[in-house]
VEXROPA-779378 format. One record per residue (C-alpha): residue in three letters; x, y, z. Coordinates in steps of 0.2 Angstrom, whole numbers, plus 5000, padded with zeros to 4 digits. Layout:
BEGIN
ALAXYZ...
//
This chain:
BEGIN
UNK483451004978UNK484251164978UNK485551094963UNK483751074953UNK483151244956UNK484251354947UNK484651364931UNK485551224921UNK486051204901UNK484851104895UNK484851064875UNK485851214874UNK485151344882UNK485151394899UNK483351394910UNK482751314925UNK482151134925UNK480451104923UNK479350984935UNK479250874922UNK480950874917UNK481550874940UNK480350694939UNK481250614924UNK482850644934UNK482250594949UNK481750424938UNK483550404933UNK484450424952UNK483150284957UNK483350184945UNK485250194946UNK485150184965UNK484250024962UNK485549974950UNK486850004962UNK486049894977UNK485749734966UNK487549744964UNK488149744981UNK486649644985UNK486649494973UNK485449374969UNK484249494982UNK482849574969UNK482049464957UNK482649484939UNK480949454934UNK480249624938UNK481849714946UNK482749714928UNK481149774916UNK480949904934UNK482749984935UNK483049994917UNK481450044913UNK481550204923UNK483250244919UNK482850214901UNK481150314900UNK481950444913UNK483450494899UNK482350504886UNK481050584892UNK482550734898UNK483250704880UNK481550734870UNK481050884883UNK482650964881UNK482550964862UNK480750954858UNK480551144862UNK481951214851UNK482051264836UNK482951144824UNK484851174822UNK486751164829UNK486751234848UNK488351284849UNK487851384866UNK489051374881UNK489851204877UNK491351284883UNK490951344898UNK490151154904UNK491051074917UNK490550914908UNK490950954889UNK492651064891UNK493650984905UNK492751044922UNK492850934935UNK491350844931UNK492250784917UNK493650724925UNK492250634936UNK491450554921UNK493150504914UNK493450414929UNK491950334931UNK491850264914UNK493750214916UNK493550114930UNK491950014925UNK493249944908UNK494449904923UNK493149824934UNK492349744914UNK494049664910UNK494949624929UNK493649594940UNK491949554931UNK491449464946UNK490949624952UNK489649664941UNK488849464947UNK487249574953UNK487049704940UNK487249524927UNK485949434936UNK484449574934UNK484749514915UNK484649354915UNK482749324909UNK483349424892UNK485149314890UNK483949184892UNK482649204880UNK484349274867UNK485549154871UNK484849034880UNK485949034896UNK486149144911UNK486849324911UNK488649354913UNK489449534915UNK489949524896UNK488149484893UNK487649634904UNK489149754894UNK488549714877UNK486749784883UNK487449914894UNK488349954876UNK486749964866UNK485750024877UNK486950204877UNK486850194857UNK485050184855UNK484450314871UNK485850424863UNK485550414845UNK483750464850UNK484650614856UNK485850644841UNK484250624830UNK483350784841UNK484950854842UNK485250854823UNK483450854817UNK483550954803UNK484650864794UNK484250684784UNK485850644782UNK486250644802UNK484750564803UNK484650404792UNK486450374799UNK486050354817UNK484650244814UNK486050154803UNK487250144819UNK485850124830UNK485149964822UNK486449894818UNK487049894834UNK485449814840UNK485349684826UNK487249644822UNK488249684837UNK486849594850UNK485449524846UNK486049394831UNK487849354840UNK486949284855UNK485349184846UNK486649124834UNK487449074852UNK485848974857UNK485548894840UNK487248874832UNK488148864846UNK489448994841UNK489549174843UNK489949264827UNK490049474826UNK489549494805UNK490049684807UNK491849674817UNK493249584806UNK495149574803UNK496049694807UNK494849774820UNK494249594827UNK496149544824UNK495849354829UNK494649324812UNK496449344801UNK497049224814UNK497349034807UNK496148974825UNK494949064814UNK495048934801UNK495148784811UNK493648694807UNK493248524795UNK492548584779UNK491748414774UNK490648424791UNK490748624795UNK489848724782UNK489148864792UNK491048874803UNK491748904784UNK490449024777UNK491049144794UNK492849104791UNK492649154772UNK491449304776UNK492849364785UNK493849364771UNK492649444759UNK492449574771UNK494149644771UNK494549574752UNK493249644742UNK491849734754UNK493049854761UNK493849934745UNK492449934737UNK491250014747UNK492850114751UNK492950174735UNK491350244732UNK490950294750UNK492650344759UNK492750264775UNK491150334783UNK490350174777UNK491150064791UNK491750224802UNK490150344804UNK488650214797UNK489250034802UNK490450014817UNK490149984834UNK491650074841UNK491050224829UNK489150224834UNK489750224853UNK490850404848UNK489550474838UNK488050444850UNK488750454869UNK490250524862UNK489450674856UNK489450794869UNK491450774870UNK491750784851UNK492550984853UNK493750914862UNK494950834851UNK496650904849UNK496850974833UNK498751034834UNK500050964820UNK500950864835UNK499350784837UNK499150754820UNK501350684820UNK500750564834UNK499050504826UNK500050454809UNK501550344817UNK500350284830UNK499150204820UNK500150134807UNK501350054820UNK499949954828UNK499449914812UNK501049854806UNK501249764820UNK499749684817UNK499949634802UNK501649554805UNK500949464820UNK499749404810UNK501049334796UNK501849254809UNK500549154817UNK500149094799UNK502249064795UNK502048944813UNK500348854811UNK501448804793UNK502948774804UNK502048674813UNK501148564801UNK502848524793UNK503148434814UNK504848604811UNK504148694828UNK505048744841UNK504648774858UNK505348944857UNK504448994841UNK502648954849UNK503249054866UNK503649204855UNK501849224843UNK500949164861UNK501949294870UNK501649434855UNK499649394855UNK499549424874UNK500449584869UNK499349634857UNK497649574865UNK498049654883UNK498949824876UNK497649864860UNK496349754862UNK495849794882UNK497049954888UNK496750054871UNK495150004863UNK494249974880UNK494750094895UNK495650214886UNK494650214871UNK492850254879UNK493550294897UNK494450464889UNK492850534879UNK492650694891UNK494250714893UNK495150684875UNK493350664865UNK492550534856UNK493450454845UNK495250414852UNK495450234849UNK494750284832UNK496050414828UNK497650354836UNK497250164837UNK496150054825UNK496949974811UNK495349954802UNK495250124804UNK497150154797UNK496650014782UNK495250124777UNK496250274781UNK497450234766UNK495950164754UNK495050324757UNK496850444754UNK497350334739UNK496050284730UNK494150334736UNK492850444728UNK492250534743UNK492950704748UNK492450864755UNK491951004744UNK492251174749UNK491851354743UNK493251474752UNK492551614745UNK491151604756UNK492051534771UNK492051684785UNK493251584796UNK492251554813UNK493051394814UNK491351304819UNK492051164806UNK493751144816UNK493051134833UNK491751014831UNK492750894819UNK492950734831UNK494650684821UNK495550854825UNK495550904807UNK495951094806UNK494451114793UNK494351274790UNK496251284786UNK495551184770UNK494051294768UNK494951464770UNK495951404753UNK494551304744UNK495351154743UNK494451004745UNK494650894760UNK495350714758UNK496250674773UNK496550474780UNK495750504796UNK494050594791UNK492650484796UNK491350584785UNK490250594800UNK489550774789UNK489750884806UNK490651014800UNK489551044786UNK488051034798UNK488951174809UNK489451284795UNK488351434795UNK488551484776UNK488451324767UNK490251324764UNK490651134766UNK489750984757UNK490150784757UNK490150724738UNK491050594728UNK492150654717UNK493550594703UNK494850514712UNK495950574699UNK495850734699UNK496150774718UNK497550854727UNK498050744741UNK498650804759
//
């Protein structure tokens, strides 16, 4: 206990723990513990109370620690001693996390078999959802919302004093819960098909796919309503809501890769690099994958006509089989998956969001070309702390844009509104603007 007894950051400031605060920790290693022996030990404790039992106190141990270490502070940014965290500025336990979290995607995607234990202490919920036992993607997707929703109760203490924070976690957070897992597996268990209303083409690249649209429309009506929503979604829904809103509709209110970043991501959000070689990379990254996408995309569609014209070649089908395995192994599981969440203490929160997602290069251009939204400035009250900068999670240099008063309408800002929230003289503010009369970076 002698780790407990001195003094630790704690909601960004540095005391001693209370009893309180030592017994909701304590809750947490039990429970995790507990976790950790029904994984080597399957099938061993009952799902029936062991599951409510482990999660319960690893649930009600974090937020307990979350509401104690914020409860007591003043509303407001705690900037204090981010830098010199071994978690939040690249100590060793930050190397540990990366690992850790970087080998539970390999485990996920290579050998899910492992997780057979953990799975099992769900299997009363995946069978009351969806009707059939729990699997480790079953277990992921709660693992995945379960983070969202203890963390967001964090980023709502955290960043109390501001509505706008606030109404967009609980945005992220429910749907999460609603869209990204409860409805996907009860429409599982009563439609018998697994459908994600908030993830399409091109970030859930098999809807532009032409197996997406495989189904008989005389006897399949609800299989062409989720084909055609698709379509809607990226046709119409995205550059319209685009338009007024920027991308921080989909990016920073809607998206399940984006309400991961801004809630567990959060403590690791300083950490993105904000030099121009950065930046160089980002650009041709994202647009490569995203080009690449969209020809493989065209082609799959140029050889399912092929096909129906009985012109295929053995060859041609090897090649878009060949390219999808590319494309799902390389972006889908490595970059999105391990890389993308495994990297958080060690690159921040939103790397797969900045360097990979054609979604979020799609909105990128919508948001550049044609959008509304934009950052106002006031230079001439800018001091040039460089709070703005530090804490932007797409390594925007900020107060570069402040310093000159222009406004701020770059292709990667997500509109998440924290370098306003850390500005100490009111200097930045989100607004929608004429998209005519803006300079363009």
């Amino acid at each position: 206990m002698k780790a407990l007894s001195g003094p630790v950051r704690i909601g960004g400031e540095l005391r001693a723990l209370t009893t309180l605060e030592k017994g909701l920790l304590a809750m947490i290693a039990l429970g995790s513990l507990m976790f950790v022996a029904a994984l080597f030990l399957p099938g061993k404790l009952p799902a029936v109370w062991a599951g409510p039992l482990i999660f319960g106190l690893i649930v009600v141990g974090a937020v307990g620690l979350i509401h104690s270490a914020y409860s007591g502070t003043r509303p407001g940014i705690k900037n204090n001693g981010i830098f010199h965290s071994e978690t939040q500025n690249l100590g060793w336990l930050a190397w540990l996390v990366g690992a850790g979290l970087t080998g539970f995607y390999v485990v996920l995607y290579w050998s899910g078999g492992l997780l057979r234990g953990g799975a099992q202490l769900l299997d009363p919920l995946s069978h009351a959802l969806r009707g059939a036992p729990a699997d480790h993607w079953f277990m992921y997707g709660f693992f995945y919302t379960l983070a969202v929703l203890v963390m967001g109760y964090r980023m709502i203490m955290k960043y109390r004093h501001s509505r706008y924070q606030i109404v967009r976690t609980l945005s992220l957070s429910s749907i999460q819960l609603v869209f990204a897992f409860v409805l996907p597996h009860l429409l599982r268990k009563f439609a018998n098909r697994e459908f994600y209303f908030t993830y399409f083409w091109p970030l859930d690249y098999k809807k532009g796919w032409p197996s997406a649209f495989m189904f008989n429309p005389a006897g399949d009506n609800f299989a062409m309503f989720l084909a055609f929503w698709g379509v809607f979604a990226i046709l119409v829904l995205t550059p319209v809501l685009t338009y007024f809103f920027g991308k921080r509709w989909y990016c920073s209110w809607v998206c399940g890769c984006g309400a991961l970043a801004e809630t567990m991501g959060d403590p690791w959000r300083q950490l993105s690099n904000k030099s121009d070689t950065a930046w160089r990379i980002e650009r041709r990254l994202i647009y490569s994958i995203l080009v690449f996408l969209v020809l493989l995309t065209a082609g799959l569609w140029v050889h399912d006509w092929v096909s129906d014209s009985g012109k295929v070649t053995t060859a041609l089908t090897g090649t878009t089989d060949n390219l999808k395995q590319v494309y799902g192994f390389f972006i889908g599981m490595i970059f999105s998956g391990v890389v993308g969440v495994g990297f958080y203490p060690l690159m921040g929160s939103r790397v797969w969001c900045r360097f990979g997602c054609p979604m979020a290069a799609v909105l990128g251009i919508l948001q550049r070309k044609f959008s509304r939204f934009r950052i106002t400035t006031n230079g001439g009250l800018c001091i040039s702390c460089g709070n703005c900068s530090t804490y932007c999670e797409m390594g925007i240099d900020v107060r570069s844009y402040a310093q000159k008063g222009e406004d701020i309408v770059r292709s990667s800002c997500v509109g998440c509104g924290i370098c306003s929230e850390v500005c100490p003289r009111g200097v930045l503010k989100l607004e929608n603007g004429s998209a005519s009369l803006r300079s363009f970076e």
